[in-house]
N, C-alpha and C positions, 0 to 999 in steps of 0.2 A: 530573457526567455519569457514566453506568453505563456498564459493558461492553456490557450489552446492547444499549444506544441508540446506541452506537460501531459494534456489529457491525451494527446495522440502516441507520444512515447507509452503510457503504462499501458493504452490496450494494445500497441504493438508488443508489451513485453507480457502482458497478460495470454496473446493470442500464439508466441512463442513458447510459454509453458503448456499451451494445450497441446499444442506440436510435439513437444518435447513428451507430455503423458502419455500420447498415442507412439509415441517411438519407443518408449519402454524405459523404467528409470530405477534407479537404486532408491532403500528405504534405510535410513540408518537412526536408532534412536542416541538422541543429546544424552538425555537423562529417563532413567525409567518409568514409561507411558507419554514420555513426549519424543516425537519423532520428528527427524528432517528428510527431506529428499534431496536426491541430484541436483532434481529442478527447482528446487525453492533457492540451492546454492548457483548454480545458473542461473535464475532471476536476481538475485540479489547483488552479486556480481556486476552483471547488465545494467543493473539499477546505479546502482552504488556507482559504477563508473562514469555515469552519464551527468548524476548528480554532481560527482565532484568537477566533473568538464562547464558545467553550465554555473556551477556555484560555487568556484574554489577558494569563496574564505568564510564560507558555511559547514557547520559540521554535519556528517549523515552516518547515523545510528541505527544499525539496522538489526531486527529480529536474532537472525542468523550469524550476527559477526559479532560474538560475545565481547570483543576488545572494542569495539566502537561503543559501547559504553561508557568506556573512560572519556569520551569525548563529552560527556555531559559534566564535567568536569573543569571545562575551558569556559572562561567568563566569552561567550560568542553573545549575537544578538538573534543568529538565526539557525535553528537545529530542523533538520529533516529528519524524519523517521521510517522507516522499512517494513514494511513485510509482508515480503516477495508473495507467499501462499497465505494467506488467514484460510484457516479450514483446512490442514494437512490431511486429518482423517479423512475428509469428504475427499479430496483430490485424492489419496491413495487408493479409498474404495471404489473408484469410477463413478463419484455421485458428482453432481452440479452445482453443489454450496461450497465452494472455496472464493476466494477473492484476490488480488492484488490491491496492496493498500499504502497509500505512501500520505503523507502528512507535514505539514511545516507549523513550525511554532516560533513565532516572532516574540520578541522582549517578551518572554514568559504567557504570551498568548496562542494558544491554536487559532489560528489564521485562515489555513487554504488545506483542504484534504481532498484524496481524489480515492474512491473503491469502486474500484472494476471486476465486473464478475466475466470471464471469459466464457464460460457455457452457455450464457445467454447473450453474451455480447450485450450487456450494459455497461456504461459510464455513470458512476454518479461522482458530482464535485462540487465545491464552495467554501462557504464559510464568511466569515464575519469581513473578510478582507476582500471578498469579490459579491458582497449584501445580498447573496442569496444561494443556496443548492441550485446544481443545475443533471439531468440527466442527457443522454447522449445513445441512442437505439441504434448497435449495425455501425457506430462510427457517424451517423449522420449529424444536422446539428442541435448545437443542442436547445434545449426549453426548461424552463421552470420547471425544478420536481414538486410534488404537490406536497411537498413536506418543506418545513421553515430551516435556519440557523439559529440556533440556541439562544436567547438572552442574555446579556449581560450575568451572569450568577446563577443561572439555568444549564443544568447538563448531565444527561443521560447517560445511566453504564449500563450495559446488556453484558450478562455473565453467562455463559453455557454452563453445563454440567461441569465441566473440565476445569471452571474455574471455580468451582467450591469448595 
């Protein structure tokens, strides 16, 4: 499976939860003040299936599927990681800041990650394992984003509110 066919699945599965927002969805909280929806279990699903069809002796851990945890548990070489909405509240309010976010981590390195934001129809993806970020407008192709991959021992956490 290519990068390319990777990036064209999540914003097919990105542009399916939009689909799905405007059809109307359930809002159900995990635990209290964090919430999931229909569609984030809809996408995760979709995801999580496709992953294990393209990579069935990798394990994929996803947001949503509390038991896929244990999977970080198995001595593997290569974990995927999920989640389906980043930005539940923005996607429940009818606001534009959510994402689709899936991720690979090789021999204990993050590798290749792909965030797609469905209300603007951007792709962004990369990482150390394909030597650069690339972005992707409308599905078309893509070009250097004007932002780098992280250094060797360099790496940025962005916390919201939500995570303090």
């Amino acid at each position: 499976m290519n990068v390319t066919e990777i990036s064209q699945f999540i914003r097919q599965a990105g542009q399916k939860g939009k689909q799905l927002r405007a059809d109307g969805f359930e809002v159900m909280e995990k635990t209290p003040g964090d919430y999931v929806t229909s569609v984030d279990r809809s996408l995760d699903a979709l995801i999580v299936a496709q992953l294990q069809t393209w990579f069935p002796n990798d394990a994929v851990i996803s947001e949503e599927n509390p038991n896929s945890v244990g999977l970080w548990l198995q001595e593997l070489t290569r974990y995927w990681f999920i989640d389906p909405i980043d930005g539940t509240s923005d996607f429940v309010h009818n606001r534009e800041h959510y994402a689709v976010m899936l991720g690979l981590l090789e021999n204990e390195k993050p590798t290749k990650g792909w965030v797609y934001a469905p209300e603007s129809d951007i792709l962004f993806y990369g990482g150390t394992a394909l030597g650069n970020i690339f972005t992707c407008d409308r599905g078309g192709a893509p070009i250097p984003a004007p932002i780098r991959p992280p250094t060797q021992g360099e790496f940025k956490v962005i916390l919201s509110e939500k995570d303090e």
